[in-house]
Gaussian input, Z-matrix of N, CA and C with variables (Angstrom, degrees):
# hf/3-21g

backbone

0 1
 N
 C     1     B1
 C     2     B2     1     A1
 N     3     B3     2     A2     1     D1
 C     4     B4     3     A3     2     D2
 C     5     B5     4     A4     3     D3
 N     6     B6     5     A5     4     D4
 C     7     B7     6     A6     5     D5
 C     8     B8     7     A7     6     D6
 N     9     B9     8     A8     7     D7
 C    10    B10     9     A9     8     D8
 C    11    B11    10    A10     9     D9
 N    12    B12    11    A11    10    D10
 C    13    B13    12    A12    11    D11
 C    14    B14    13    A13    12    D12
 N    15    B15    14    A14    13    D13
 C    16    B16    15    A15    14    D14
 C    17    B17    16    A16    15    D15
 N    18    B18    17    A17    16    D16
 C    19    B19    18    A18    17    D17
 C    20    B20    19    A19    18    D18
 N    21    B21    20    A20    19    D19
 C    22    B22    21    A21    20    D20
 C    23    B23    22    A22    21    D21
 N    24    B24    23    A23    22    D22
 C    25    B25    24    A24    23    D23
 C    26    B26    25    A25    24    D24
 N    27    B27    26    A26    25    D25
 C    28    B28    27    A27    26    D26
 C    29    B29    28    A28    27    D27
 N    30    B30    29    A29    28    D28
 C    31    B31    30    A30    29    D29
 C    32    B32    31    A31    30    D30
 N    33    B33    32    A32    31    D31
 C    34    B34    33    A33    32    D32
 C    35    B35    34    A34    33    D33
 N    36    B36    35    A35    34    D34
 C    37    B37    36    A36    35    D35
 C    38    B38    37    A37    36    D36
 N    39    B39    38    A38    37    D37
 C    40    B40    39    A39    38    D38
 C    41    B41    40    A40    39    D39
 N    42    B42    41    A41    40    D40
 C    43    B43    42    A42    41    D41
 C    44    B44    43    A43    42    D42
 N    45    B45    44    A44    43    D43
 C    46    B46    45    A45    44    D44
 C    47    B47    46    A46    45    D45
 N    48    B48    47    A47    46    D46
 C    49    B49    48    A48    47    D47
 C    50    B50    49    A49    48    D48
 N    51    B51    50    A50    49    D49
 C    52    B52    51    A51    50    D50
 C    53    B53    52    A52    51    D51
 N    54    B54    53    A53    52    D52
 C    55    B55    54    A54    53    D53
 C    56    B56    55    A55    54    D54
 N    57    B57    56    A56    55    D55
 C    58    B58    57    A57    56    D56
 C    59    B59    58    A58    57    D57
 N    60    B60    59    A59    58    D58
 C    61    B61    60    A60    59    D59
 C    62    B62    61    A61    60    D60
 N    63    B63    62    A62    61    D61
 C    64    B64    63    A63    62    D62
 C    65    B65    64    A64    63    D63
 N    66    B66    65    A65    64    D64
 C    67    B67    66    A66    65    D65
 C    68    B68    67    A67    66    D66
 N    69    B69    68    A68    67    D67
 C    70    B70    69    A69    68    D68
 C    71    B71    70    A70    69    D69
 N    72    B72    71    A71    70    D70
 C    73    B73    72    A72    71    D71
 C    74    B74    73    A73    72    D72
 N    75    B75    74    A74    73    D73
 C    76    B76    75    A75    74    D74
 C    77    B77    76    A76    75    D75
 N    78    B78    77    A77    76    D76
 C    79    B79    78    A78    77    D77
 C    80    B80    79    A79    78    D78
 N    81    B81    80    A80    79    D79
 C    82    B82    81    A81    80    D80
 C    83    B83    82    A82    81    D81
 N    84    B84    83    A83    82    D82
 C    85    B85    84    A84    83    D83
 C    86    B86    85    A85    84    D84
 N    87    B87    86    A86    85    D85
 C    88    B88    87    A87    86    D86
 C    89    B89    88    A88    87    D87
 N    90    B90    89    A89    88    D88
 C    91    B91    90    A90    89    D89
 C    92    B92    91    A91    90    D90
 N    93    B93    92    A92    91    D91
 C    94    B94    93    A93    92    D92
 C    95    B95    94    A94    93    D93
 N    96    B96    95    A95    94    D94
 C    97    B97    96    A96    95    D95
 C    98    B98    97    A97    96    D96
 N    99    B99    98    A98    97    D97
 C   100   B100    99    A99    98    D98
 C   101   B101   100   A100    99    D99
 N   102   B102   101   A101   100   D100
 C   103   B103   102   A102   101   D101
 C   104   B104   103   A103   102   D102
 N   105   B105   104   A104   103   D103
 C   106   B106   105   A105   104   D104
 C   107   B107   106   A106   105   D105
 N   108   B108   107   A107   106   D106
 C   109   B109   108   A108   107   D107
 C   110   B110   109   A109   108   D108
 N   111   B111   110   A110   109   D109
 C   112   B112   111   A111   110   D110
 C   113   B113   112   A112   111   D111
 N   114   B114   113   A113   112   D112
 C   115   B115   114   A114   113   D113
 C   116   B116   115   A115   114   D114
 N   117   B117   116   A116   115   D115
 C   118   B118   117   A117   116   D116
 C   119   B119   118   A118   117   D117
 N   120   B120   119   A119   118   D118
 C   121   B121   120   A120   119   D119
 C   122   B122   121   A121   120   D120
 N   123   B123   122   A122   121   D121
 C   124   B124   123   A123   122   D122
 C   125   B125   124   A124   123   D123
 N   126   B126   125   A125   124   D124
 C   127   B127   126   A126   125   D125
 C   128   B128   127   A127   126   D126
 N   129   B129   128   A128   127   D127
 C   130   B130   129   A129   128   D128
 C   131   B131   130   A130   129   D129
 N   132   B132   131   A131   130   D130
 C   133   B133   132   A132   131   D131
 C   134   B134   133   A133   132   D132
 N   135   B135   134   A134   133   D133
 C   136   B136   135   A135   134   D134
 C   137   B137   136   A136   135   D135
 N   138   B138   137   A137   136   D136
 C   139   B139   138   A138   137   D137
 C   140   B140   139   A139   138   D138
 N   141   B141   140   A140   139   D139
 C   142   B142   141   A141   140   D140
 C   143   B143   142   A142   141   D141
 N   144   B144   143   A143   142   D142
 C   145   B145   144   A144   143   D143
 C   146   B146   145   A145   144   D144
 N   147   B147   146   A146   145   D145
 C   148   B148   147   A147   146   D146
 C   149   B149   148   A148   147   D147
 N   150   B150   149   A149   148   D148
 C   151   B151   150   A150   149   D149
 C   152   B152   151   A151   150   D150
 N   153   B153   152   A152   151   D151
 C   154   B154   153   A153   152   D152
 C   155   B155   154   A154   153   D153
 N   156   B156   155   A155   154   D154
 C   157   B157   156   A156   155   D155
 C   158   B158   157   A157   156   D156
 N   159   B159   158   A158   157   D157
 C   160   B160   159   A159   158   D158
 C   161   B161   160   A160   159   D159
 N   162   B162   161   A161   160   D160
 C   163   B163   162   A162   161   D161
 C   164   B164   163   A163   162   D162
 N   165   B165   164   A164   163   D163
 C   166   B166   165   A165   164   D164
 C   167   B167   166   A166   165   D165
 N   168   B168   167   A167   166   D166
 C   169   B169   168   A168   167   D167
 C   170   B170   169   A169   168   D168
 N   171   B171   170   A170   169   D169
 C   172   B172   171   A171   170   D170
 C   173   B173   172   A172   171   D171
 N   174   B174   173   A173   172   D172
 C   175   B175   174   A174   173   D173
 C   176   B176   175   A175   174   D174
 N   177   B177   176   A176   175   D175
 C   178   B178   177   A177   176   D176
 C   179   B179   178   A178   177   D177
 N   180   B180   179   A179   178   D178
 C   181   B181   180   A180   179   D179
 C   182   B182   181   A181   180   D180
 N   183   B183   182   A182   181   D181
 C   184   B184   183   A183   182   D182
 C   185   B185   184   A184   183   D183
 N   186   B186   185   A185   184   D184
 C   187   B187   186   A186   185   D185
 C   188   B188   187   A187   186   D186
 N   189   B189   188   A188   187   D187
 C   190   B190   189   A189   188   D188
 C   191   B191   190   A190   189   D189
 N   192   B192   191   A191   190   D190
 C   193   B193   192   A192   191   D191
 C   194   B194   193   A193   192   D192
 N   195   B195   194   A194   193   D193
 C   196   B196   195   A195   194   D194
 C   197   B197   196   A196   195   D195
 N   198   B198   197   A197   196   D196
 C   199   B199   198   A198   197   D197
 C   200   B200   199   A199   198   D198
 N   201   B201   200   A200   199   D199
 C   202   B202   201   A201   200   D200
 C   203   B203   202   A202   201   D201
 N   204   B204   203   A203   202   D202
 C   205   B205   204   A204   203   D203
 C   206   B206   205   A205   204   D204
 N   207   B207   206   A206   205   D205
 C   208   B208   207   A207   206   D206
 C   209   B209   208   A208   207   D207
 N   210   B210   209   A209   208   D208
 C   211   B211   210   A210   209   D209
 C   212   B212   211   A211   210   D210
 N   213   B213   212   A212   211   D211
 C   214   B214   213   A213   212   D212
 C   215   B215   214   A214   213   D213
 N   216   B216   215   A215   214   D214
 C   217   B217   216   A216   215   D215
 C   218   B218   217   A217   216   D216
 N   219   B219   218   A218   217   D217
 C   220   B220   219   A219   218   D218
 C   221   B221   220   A220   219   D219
 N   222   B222   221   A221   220   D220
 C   223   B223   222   A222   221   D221
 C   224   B224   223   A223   222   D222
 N   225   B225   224   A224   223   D223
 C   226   B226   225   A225   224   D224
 C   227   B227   226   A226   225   D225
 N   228   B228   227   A227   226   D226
 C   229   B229   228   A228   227   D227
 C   230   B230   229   A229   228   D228
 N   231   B231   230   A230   229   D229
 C   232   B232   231   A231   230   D230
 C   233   B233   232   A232   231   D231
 N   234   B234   233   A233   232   D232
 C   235   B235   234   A234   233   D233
 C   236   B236   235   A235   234   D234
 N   237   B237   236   A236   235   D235
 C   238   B238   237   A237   236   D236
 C   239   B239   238   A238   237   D237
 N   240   B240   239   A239   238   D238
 C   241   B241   240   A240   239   D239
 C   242   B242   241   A241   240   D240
 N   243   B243   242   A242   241   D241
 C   244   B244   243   A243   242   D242
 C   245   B245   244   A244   243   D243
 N   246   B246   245   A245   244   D244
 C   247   B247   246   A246   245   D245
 C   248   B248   247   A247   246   D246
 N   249   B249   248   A248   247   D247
 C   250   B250   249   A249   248   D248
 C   251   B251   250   A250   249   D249
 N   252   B252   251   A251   250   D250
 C   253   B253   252   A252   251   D251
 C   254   B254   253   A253   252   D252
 N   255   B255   254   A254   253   D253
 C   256   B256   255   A255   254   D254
 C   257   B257   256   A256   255   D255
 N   258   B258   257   A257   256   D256
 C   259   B259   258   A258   257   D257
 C   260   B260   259   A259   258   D258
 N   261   B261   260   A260   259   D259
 C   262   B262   261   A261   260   D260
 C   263   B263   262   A262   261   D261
 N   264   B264   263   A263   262   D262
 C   265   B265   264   A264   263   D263
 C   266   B266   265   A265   264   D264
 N   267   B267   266   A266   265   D265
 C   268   B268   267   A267   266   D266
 C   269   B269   268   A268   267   D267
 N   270   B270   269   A269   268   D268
 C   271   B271   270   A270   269   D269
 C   272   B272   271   A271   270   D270
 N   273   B273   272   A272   271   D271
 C   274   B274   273   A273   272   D272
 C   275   B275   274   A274   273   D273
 N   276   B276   275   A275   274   D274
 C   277   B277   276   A276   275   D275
 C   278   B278   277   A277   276   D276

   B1=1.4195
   B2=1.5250
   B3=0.9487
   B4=1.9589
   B5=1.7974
   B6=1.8594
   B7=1.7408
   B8=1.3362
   B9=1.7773
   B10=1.1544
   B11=1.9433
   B12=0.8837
   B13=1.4971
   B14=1.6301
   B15=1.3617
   B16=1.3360
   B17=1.5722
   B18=1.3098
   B19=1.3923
   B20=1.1986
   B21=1.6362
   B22=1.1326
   B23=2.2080
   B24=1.1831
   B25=1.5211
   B26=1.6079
   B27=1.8596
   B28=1.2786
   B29=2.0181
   B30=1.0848
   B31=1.4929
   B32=1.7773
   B33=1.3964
   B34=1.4304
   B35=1.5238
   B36=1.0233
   B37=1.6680
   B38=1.5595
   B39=1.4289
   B40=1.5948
   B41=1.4433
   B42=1.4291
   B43=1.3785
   B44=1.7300
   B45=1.6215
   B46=1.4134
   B47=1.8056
   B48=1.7960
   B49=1.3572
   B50=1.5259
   B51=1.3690
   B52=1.4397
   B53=1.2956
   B54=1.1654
   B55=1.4433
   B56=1.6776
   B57=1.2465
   B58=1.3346
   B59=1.6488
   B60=1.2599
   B61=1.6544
   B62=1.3425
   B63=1.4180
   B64=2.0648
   B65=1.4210
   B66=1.2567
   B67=0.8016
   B68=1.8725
   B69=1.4642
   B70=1.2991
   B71=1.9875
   B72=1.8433
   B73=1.8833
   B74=1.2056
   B75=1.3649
   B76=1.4886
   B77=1.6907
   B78=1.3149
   B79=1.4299
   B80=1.6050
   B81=1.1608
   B82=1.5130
   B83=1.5906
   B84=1.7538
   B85=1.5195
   B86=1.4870
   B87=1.2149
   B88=1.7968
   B89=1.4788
   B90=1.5172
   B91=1.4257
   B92=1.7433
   B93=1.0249
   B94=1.1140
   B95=2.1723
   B96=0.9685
   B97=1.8707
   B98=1.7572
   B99=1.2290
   B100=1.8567
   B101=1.6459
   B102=1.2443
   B103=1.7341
   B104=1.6211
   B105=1.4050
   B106=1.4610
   B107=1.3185
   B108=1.5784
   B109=1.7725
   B110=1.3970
   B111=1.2527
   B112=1.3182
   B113=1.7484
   B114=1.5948
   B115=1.6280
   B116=1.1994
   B117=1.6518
   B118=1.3837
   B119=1.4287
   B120=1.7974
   B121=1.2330
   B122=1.8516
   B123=1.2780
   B124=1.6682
   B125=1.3998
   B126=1.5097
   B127=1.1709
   B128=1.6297
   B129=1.2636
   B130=1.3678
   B131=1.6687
   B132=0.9929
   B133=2.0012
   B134=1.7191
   B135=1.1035
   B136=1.6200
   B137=1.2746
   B138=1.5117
   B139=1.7497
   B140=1.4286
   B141=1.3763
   B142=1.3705
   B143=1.4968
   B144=1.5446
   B145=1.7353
   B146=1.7882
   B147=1.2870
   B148=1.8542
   B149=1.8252
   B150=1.7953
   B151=1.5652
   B152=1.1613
   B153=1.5183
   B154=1.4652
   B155=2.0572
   B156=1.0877
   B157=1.1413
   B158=1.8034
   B159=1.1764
   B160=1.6384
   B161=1.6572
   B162=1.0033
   B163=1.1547
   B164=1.8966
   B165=1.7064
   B166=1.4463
   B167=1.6700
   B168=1.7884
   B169=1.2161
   B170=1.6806
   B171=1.5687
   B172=1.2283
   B173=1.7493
   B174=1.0095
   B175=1.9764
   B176=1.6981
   B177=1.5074
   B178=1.7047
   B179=1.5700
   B180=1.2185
   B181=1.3688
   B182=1.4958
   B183=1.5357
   B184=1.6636
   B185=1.4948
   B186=1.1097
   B187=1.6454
   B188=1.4987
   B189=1.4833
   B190=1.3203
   B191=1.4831
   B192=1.4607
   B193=1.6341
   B194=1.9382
   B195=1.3389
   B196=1.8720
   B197=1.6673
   B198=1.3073
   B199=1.9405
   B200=1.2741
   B201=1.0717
   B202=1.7363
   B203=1.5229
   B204=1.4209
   B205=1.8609
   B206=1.3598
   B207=1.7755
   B208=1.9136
   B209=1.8247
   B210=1.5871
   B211=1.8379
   B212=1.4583
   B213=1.5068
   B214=1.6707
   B215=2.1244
   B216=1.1374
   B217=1.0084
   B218=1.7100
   B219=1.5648
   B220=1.2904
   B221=1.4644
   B222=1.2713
   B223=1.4305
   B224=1.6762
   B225=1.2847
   B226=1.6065
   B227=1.7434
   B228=0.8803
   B229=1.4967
   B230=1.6529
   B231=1.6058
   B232=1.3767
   B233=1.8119
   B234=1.2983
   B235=1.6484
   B236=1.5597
   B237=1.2362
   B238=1.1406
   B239=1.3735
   B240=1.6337
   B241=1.0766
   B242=2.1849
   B243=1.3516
   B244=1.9735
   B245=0.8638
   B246=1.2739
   B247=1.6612
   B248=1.4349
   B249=1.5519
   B250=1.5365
   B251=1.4074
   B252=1.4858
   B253=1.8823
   B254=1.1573
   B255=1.3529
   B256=1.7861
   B257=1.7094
   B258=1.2723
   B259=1.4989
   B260=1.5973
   B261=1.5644
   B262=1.6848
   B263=1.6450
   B264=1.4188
   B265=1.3840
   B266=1.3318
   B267=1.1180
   B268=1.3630
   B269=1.1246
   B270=2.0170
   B271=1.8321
   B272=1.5585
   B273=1.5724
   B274=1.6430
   B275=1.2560
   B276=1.0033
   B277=1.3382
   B278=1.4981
   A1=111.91
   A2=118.27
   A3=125.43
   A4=118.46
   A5=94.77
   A6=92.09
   A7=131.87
   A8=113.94
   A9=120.95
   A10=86.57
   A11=118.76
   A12=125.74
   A13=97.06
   A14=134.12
   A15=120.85
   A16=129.70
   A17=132.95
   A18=113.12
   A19=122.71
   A20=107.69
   A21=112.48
   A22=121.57
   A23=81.67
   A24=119.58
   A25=102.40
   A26=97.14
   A27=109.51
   A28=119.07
   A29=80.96
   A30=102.81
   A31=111.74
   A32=112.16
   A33=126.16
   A34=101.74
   A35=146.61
   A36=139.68
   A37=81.99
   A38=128.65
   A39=108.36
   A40=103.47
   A41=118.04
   A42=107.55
   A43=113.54
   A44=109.61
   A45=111.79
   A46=114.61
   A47=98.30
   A48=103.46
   A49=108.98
   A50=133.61
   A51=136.85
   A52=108.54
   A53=139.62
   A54=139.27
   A55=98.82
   A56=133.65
   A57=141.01
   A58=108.06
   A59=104.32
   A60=113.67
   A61=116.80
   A62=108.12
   A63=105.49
   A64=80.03
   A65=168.11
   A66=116.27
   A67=129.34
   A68=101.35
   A69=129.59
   A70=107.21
   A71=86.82
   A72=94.91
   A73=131.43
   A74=127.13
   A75=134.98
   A76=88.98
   A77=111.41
   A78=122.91
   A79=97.56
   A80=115.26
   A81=105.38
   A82=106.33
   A83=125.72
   A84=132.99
   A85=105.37
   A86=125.48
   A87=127.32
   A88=114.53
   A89=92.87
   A90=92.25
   A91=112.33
   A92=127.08
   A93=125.46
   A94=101.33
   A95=80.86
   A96=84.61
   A97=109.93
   A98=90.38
   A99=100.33
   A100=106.54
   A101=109.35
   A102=123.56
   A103=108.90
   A104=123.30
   A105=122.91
   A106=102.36
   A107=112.46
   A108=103.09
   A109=95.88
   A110=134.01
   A111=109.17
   A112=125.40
   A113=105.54
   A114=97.86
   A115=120.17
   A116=122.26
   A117=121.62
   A118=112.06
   A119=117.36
   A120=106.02
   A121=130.47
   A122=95.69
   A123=91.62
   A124=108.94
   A125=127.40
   A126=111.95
   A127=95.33
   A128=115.07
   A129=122.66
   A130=108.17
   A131=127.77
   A132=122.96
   A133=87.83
   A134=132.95
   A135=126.86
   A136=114.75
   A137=113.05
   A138=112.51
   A139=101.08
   A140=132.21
   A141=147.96
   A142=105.78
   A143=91.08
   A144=92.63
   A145=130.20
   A146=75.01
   A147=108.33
   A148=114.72
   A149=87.47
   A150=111.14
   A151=111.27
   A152=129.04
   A153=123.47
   A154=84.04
   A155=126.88
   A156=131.33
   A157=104.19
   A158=129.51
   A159=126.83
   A160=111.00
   A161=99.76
   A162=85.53
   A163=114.19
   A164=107.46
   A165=115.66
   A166=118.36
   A167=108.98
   A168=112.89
   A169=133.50
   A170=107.64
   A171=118.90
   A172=101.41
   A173=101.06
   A174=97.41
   A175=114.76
   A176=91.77
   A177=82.00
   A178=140.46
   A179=101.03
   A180=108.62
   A181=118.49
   A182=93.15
   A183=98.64
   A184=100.68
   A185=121.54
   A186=117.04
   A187=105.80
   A188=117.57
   A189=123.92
   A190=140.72
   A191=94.31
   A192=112.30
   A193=96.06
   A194=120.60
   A195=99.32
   A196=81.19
   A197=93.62
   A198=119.43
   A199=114.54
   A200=125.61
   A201=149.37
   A202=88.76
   A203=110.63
   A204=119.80
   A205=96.97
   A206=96.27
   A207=106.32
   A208=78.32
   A209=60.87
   A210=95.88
   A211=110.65
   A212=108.51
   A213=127.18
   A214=85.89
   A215=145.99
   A216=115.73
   A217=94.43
   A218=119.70
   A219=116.88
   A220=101.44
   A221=99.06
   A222=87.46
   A223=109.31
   A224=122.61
   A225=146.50
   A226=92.38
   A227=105.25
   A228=120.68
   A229=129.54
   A230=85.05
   A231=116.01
   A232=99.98
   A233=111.28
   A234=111.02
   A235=126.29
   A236=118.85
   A237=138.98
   A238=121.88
   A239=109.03
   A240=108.56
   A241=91.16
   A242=109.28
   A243=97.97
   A244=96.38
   A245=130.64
   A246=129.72
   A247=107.42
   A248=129.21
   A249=109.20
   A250=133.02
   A251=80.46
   A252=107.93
   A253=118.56
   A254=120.02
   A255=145.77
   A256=106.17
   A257=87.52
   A258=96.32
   A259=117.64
   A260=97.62
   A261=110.31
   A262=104.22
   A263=122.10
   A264=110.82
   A265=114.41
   A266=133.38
   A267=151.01
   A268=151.37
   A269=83.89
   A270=109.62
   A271=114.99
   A272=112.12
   A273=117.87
   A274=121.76
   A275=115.19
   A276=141.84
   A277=132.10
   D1=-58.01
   D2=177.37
   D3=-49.03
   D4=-43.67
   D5=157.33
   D6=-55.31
   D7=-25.33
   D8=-151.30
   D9=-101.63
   D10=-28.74
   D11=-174.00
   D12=-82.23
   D13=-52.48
   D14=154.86
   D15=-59.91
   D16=-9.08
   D17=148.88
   D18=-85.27
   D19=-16.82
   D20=173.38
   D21=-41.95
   D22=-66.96
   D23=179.24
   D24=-35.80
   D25=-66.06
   D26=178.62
   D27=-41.27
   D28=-56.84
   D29=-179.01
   D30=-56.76
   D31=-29.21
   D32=161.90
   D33=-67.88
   D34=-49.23
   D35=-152.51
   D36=-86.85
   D37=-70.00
   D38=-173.80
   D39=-29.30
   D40=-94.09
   D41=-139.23
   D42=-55.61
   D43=-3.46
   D44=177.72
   D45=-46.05
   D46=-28.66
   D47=-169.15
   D48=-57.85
   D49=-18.53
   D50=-177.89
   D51=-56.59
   D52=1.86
   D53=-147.24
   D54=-146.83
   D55=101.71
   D56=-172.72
   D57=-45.51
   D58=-51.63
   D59=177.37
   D60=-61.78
   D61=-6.79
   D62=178.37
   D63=-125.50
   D64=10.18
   D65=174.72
   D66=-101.39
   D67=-16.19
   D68=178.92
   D69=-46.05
   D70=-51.88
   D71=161.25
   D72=-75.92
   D73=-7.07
   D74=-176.39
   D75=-80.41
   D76=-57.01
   D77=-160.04
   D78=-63.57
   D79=-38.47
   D80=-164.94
   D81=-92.40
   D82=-11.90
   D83=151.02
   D84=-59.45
   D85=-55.17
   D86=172.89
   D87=-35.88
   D88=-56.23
   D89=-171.65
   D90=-75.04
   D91=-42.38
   D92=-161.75
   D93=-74.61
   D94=-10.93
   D95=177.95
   D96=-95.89
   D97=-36.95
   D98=159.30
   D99=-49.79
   D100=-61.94
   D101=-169.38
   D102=-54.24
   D103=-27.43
   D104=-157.44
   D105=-121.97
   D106=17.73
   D107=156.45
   D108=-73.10
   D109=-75.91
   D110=-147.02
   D111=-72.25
   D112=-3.98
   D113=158.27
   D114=-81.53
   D115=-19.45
   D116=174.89
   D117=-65.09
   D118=-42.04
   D119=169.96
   D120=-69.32
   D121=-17.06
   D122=172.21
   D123=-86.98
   D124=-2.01
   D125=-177.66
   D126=-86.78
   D127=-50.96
   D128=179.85
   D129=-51.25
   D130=-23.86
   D131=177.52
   D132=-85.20
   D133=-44.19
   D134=-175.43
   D135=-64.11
   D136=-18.88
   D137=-172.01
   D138=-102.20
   D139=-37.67
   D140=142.57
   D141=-12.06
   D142=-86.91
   D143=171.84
   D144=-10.26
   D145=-102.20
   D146=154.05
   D147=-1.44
   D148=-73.53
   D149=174.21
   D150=-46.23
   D151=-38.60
   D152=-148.91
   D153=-107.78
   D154=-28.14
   D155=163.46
   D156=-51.41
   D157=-86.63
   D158=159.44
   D159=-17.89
   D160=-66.65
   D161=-152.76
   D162=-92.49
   D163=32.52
   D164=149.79
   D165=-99.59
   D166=-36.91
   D167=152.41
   D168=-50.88
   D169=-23.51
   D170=178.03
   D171=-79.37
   D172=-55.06
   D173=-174.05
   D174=-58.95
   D175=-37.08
   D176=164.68
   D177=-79.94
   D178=-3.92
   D179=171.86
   D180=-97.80
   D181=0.95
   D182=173.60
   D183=-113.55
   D184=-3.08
   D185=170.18
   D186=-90.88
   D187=-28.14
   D188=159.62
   D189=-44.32
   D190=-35.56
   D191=176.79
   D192=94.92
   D193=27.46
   D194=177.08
   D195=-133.83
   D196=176.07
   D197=-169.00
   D198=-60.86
   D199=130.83
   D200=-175.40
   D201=-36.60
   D202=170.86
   D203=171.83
   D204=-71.04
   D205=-62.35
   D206=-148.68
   D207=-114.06
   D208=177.63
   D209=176.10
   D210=-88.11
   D211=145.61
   D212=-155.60
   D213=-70.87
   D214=133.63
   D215=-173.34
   D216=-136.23
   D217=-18.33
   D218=-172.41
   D219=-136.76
   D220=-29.79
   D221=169.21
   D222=133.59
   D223=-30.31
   D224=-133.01
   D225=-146.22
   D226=120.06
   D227=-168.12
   D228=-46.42
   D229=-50.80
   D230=-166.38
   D231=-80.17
   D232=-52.88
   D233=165.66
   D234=-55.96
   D235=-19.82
   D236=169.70
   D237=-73.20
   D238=-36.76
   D239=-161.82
   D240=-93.96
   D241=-46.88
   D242=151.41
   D243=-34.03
   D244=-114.62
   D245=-128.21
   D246=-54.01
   D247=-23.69
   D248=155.81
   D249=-38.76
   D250=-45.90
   D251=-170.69
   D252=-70.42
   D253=-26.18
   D254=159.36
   D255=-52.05
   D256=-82.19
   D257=165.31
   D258=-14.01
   D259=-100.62
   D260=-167.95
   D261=-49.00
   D262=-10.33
   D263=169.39
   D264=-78.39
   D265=-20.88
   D266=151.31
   D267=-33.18
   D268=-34.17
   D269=-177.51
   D270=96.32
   D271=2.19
   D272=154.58
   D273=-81.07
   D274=116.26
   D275=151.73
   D276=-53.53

């Protein structure tokens, strides 16, 4: 249902362009979402990073016998060890 309410939406801002007064902002929301694939993807290879950084320090401290880094949060190691990495980019601790 929530996908269908976000294309919905989406599908509302297109045809908004019919209207001179929306369309100048549709075009300049387009564009600016065009512009931030490729910082979204370097942010995502930097949190990746990071993650795979955590989560070698994480396996060794569990081959060690002492307490995990982060908190179990999804369940699946590797997602866990992102959203840590999300996190402390954040300013969590």
């Amino acid at each position: 249902g929530a996908v269908a309410v976000l294309l919905l939406y989406i599908k509302l801002f297109y045809w908004l362009r019919i209207y001179k007064s929306f369309s100048a902002f549709i075009r300049m929301i387009s564009e600016i979402v065009m512009d931030i694939k490729v910082f979204s993807i370097m942010l995502f290879l930097c949190l990746a990073g990071f993650a795979n950084i955590m989560m070698v320090v994480n396996n060794n401290r569990i081959l060690n016998g002492t307490d995990s880094v982060f908190t179990d949060f999804v369940g699946w190691g590797p997602a866990n060890a992102l959203i840590h990495a999300y996190l402390t980019g954040l300013g969590d601790f």
